[in-house]
N, C-alpha and C positions, 0 to 999 in steps of 0.2 A: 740444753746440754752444752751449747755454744759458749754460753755464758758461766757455766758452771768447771768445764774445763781448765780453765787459765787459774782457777782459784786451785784444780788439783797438781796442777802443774806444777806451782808456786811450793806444794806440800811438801814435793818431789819421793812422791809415797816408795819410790824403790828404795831410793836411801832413810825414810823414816822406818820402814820394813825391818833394814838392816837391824837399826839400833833396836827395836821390838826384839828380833831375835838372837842378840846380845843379850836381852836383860831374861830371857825364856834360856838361852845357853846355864848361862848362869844360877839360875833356878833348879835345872834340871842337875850340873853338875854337883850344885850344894844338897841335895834332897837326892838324887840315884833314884830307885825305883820306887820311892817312898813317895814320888811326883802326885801320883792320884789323888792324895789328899791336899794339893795346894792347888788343886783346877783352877779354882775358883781368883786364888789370888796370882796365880799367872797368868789370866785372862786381865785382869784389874792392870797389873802392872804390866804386860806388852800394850794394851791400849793406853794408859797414863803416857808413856814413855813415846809410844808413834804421836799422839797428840803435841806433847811436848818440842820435840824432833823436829814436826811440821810446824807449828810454829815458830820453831826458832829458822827454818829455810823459809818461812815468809817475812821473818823482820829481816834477816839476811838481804834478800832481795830489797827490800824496803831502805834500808840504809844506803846500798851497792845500788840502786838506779843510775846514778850516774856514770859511776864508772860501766855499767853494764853497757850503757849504751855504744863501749869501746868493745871492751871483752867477750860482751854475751847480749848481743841488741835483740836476740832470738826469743828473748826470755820475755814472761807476761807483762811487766813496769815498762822496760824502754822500749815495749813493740805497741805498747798504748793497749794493749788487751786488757788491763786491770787498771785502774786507777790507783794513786801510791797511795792515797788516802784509806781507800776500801782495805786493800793489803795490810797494809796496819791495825785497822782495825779487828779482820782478818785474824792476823796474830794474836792479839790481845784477848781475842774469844779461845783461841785454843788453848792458850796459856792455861785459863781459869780453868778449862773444861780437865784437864791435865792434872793443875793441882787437885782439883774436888774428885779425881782418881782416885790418888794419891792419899788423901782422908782416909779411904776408904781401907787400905794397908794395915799401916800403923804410924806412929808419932816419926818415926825413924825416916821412914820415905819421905815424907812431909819434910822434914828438914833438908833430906837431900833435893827436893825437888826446888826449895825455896833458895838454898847456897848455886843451884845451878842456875837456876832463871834469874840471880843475882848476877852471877859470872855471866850469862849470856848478854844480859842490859851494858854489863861493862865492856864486854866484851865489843858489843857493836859503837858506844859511843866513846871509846881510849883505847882500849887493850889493842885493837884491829890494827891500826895504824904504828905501832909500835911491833918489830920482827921478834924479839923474845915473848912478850905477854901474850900476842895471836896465838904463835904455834900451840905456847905451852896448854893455851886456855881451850883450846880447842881439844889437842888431846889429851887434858886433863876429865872435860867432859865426856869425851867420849871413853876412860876406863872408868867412868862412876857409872855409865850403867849397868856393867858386873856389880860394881858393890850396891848399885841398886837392888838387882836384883837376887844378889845374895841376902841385903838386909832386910827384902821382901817376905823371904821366909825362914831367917833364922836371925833376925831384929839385928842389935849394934855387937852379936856375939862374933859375926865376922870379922870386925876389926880389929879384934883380938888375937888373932892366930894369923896361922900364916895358912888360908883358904884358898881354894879352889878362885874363886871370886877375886881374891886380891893379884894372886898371879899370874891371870886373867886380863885383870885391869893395869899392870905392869907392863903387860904384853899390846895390850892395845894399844896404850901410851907411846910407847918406840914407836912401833911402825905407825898410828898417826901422826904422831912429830914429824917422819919422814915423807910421807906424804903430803903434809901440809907443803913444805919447802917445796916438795917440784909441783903443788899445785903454782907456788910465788913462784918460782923460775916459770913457769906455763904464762902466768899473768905477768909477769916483768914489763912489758911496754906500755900497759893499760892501768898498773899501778902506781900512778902521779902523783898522790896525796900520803903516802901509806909507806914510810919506813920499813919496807919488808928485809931481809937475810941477801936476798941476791944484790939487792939496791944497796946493803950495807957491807959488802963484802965481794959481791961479784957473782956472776952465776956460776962460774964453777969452784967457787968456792962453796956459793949453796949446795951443789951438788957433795961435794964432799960431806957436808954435815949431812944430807938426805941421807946419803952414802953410811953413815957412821951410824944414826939411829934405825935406820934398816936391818943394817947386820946385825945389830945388840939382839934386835927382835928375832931372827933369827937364830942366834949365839944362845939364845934364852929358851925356844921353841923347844927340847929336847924336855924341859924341866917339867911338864906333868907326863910326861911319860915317866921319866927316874924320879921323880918325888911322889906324884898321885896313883902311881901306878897304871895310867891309861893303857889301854892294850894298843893293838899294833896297826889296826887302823887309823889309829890318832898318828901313827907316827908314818904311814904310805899318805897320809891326806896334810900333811904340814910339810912333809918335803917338798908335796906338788907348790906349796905354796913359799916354803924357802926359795925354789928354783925359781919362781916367780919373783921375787922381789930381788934377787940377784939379777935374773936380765932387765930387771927395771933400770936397776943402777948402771948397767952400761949404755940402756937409750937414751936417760932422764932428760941429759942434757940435748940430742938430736931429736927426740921427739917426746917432749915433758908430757903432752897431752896424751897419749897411748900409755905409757907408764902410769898414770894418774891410774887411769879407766883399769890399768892390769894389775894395780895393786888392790883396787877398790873390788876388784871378783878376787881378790886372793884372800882377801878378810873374810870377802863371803863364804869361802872352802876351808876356811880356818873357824870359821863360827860351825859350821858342818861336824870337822873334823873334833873338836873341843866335846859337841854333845854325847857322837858315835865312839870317842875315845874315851867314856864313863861307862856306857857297858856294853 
């Protein structure tokens, strides 16, 4: 178990959770009570999508050894618990195990899963080191697991309209752009090689853009209650979570690290509120 540990570590199965119950959010808001009949393909796509997830936080780490050893020496690579070689390799088996989910869908999934594990490969060897292409790509992927999960069980007819799933996936966008930046203002001294926003602008300048895609998300948060009609749940359980990302914005800069962590369970109460505000 000793040995098996560091490899779950590496998965960071809370945050692969999350994005699983993104793509099951999304599922259940595009299908409403009609869910019964998609079990089967919402079981397929929360496991493709945690598998996927977890691999991409073990090439993550695998790339990031170095700098870890500043930022996060805690972590299985620079604490010599994992070898970076096994990690890698690691990855590459989830990957596959992910896509061949994925097959199992339809044609539609498979594409999305292939443009993503495209963007993550770029992602770790260009995009990272660059402050625009990071944030964007990051929270680019992380609103394609709504339309994954939309297009899970209603194909490429999501992208068509203006779904549950795509404004959804709008929404995850702002606020992970925002959290990305005060993840970079958190790391600012330990990222040396890596043109981030703070480094190219200053930290509180970062914080102002934090500041700006924050609110938008917030500014937005009303829209499936007055568009989808969500009931009044959705809108007691997104406040809690407005109110949260607003006291982020006044810590970020005094303490980036506790904002991270408090925006990261606000998505959590947000992915909650999303399901329970469909019926």
């Amino acid at each position: 178990m000793k040995k098996i540990y560091p490899f779950l570590e590496l998965c960071r199965p809370f945050t692969s959770a999350l994005t699983s119950l993104a793509v099951i959010a999304a599922m259940l808001i595009e299908t409403g009570s009609s869910i019964n009949l998609y079990l089967n393909v919402m079981l397929i796509a929360a496991a493709a999508i945690f598998l996927f997830s977890s691999a991409g936080n073990v090439l993550n780490d695998y790339f990031d050894r170095e700098i870890d050893k500043i930022n996060h020496p805690e972590r299985p690579i620079p604490s010599n618990r994992v070898k970076a070689g096994d990690a890698l390799k690691f990855s590459v088996a989830l990957f596959l195990l992910s896509l061949l989910f994925a097959v199992f869908l339809n044609f539609f999934c498979v594409i999305i899963a292939l443009l993503a594990f495209t963007l993550q490969i770029l992602y770790e060897l260009k995009f990272k080191r660059h402050y625009l292409s990071k944030n964007f790509t990051i929270a680019f992927l992380t609103g394609m697991l709504f339309v994954f999960g939309g297009v899970a069980v209603k194909n490429f007819d999501v992208l068509f309209a203006i779904s549950p799933s795509i404004i959804f996936a709008v929404l995850a966008f702002l606020a992970i752009f925002g959290r990305e930046i005060v993840k970079d203002i958190e790391d600012f001294k330990g990222d040396a090689n890596r043109l981030t926003l703070p480094k190219k602008i200053g930290v509180k300048g970062a914080g102002i853009v934090a500041a700006i895609f924050l609110l938008l998300s917030v500014a937005l948060s009303p829209v499936p209650y007055l568009y989808l009609k969500f009931n009044l749940a959705y809108v007691f359980l997104v406040s809690i979570v407005d109110l949260m990302f607003i006291y982020c914005l006044i810590i970020q800069l005094k303490n980036p690290k506790n904002a991270r962590k408090i925006i990261k369970l606000g998505m959590l109460i947000a992915l909650v509120a999303f399901i329970v505000g469909k019926f």
